[in-house]
N, C-alpha and C positions, 0 to 999 in steps of 0.2 A: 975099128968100131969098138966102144969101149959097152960092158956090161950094163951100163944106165940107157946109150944106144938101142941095145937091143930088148933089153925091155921094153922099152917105152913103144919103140918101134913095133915089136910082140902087141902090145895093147892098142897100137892106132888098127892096128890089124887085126884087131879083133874086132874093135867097133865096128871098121864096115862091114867085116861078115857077119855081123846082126844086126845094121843098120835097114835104112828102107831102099827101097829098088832107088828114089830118088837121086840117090844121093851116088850114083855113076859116075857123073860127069868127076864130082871131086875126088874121088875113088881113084881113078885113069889118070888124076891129076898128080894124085898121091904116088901111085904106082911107076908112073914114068921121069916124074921128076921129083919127089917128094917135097911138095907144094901141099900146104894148107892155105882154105881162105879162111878169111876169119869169122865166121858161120860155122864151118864145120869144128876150126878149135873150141866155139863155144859148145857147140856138143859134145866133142871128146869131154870138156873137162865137169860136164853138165853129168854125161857118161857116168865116168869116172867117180864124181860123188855120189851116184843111182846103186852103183856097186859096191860101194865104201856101204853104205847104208843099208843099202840090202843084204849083206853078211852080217846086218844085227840084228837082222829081224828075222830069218832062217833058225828056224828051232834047232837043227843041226849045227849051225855054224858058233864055234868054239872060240875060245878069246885067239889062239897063234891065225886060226883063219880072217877072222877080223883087224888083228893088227895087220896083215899081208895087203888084204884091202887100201887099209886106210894109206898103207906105204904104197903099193903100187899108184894110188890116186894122187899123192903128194908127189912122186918121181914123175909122172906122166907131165904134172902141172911144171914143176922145175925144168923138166925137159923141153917142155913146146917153148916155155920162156927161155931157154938161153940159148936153144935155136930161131928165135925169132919169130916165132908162130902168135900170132895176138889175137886175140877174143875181143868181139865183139863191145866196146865200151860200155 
């Protein structure tokens, strides 16, 4: 497993644990086979720029925390695309 791997993998894994109770079934789906449908990659990446965004707008958060953001969200997006993971058209 290569470093971009386990971030990205770190961050889908974070979505569900702040996700909604719904969203189980894809969870268990993730979990056992690491299967996205493509509903949920539209939320990860949906996520992903809620987070990017939201470290601009945190009084606290500083330019190194906001580029981290914006990098994590751009690796997550790279990541589900070249594992094959598709969003929603």
């Amino acid at each position: 497993m290569t470093h971009l791997d386990s971030v990205a993998k770190g961050l889908v894994d974070q979505f569900f644990a702040q996700c909604r109770p719904d969203a189980e079934l894809a969870l268990v789906r993730w979990r056992q086979r690491g299967e996205l449908d493509r509903v949920t990659v539209s939320q990860l990446r949906l996520w992903a720029a809620n987070r990017a965004l939201e470290a601009f707008t945190r009084p606290s958060s500083g330019a190194p925390q906001q580029a981290a953001a914006v990098r994590e969200r751009q690796l997550l997006i790279d990541w589900l695309a070249a594992n094959g993971h598709q969003a929603l058209a």
